[in-house]
KEKE-3310 file (N, C-alpha, C; in steps of 0.2 Angstrom, whole numbers, plus 5000, padded with zeros to 4 digits):
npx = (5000:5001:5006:5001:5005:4998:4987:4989:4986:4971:4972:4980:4969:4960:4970:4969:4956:4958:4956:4967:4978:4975:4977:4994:4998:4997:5003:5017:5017:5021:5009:4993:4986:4968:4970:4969:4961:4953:4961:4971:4978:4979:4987:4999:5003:5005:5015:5026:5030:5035:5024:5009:4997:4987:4987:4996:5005:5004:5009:5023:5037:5046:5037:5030:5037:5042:5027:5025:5036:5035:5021:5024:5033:5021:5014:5021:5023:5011:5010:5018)
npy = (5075:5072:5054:5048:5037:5032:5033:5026:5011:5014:5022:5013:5004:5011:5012:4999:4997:5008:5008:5011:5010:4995:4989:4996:4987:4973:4974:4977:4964:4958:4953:4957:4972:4975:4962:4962:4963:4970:4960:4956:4967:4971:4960:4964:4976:4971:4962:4972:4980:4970:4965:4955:4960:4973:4983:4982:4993:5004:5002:4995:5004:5002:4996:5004:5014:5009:5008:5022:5025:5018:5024:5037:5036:5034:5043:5052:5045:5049:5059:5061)
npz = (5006:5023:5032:5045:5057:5067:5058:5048:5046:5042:5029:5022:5020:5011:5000:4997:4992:4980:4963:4954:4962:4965:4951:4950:4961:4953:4943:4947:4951:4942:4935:4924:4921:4930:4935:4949:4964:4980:4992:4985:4985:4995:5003:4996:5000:5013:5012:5004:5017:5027:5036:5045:5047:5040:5052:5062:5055:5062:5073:5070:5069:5058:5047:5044:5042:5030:5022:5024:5012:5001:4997:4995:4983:4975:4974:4968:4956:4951:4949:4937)
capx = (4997:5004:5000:5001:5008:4991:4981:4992:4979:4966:4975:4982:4964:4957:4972:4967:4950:4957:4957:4975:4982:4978:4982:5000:5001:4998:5011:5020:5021:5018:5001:4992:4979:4964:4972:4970:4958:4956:4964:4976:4982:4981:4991:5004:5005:5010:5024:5032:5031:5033:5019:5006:4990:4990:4986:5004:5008:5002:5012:5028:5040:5049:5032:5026:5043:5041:5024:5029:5041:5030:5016:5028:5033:5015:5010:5027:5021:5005:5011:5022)
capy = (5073:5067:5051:5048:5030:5031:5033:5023:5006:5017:5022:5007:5002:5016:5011:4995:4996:5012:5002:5013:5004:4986:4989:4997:4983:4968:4976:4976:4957:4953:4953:4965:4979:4972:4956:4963:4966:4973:4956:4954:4973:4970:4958:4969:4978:4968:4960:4977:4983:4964:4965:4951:4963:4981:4984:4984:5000:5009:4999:4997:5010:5001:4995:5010:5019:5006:5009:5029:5028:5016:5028:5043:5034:5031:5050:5053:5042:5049:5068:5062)
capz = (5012:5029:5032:5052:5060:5070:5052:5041:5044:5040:5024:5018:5018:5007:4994:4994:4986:4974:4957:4951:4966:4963:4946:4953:4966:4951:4938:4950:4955:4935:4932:4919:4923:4932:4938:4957:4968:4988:4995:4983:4985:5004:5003:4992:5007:5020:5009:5005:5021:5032:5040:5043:5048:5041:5060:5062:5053:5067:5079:5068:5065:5052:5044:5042:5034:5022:5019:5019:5007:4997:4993:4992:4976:4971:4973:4961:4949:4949:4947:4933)
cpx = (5001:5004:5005:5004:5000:4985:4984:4988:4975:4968:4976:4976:4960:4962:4970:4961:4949:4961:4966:4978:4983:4979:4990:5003:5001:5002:5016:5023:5020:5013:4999:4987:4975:4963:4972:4964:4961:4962:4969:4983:4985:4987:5001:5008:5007:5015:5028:5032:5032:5030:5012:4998:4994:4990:4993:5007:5007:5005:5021:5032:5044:5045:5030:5031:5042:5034:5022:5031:5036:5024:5018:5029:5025:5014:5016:5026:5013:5005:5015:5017)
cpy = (5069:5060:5049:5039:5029:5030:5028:5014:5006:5019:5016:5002:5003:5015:5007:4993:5003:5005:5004:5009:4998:4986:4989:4991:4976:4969:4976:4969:4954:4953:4959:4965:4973:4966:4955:4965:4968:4969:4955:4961:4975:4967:4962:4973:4976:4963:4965:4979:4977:4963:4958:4953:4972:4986:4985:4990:5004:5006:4999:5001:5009:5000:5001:5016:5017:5009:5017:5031:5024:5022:5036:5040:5034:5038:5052:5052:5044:5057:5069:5062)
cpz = (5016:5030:5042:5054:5061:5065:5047:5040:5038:5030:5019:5016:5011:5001:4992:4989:4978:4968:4955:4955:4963:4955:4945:4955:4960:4946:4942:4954:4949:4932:4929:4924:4925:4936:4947:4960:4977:4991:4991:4987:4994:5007:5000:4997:5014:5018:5009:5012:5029:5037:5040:5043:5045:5046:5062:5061:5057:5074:5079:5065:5058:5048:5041:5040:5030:5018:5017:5012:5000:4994:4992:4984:4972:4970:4966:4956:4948:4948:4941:4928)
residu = (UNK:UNK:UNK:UNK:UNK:UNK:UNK:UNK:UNK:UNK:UNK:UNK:UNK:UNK:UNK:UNK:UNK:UNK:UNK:UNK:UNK:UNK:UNK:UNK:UNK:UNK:UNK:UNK:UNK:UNK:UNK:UNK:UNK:UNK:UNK:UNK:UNK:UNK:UNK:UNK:UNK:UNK:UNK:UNK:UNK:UNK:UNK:UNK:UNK:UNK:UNK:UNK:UNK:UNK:UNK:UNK:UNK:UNK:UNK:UNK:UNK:UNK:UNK:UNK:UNK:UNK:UNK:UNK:UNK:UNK:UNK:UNK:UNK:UNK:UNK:UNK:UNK:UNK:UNK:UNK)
# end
């Protein structure tokens, strides 16, 4: 799946409340399984991709390579 500049908000939304994510995004800063909900995972995403709103991603182009290549990885590790 593509994911658009214009939709990458929208996106960044719907990972945040899938549970694999926040689990993903809390092993990721240290914390075991379950230790993340939406706001932590929200937050997850506007650290990797230096953002202070995920309203950004759809505004910048750097932001939103980052958060690209971020969930390229994620699809990776979820077809391995």
């Amino acid at each position: 799946m593509q994911i658009t500049m214009e939709k990458a908000p929208m996106q960044a939304g719907i990972l945040c409340n899938d549970v694999a994510f926040q689990n993903y995004a809390a092993m990721r800063h240290g914390f075991p399984e379950g230790s993340f909900g939406k706001s932590e995972s929200a937050e997850h995403i506007r650290q990797i991709c230096g953002v202070t709103s995920r309203s950004e991603l759809a505004t910048s182009p750097k932001a939103f390579h980052q958060f690209e290549n971020s969930t390229q990885i994620l699809r990776l590790r979820a077809a391995a």
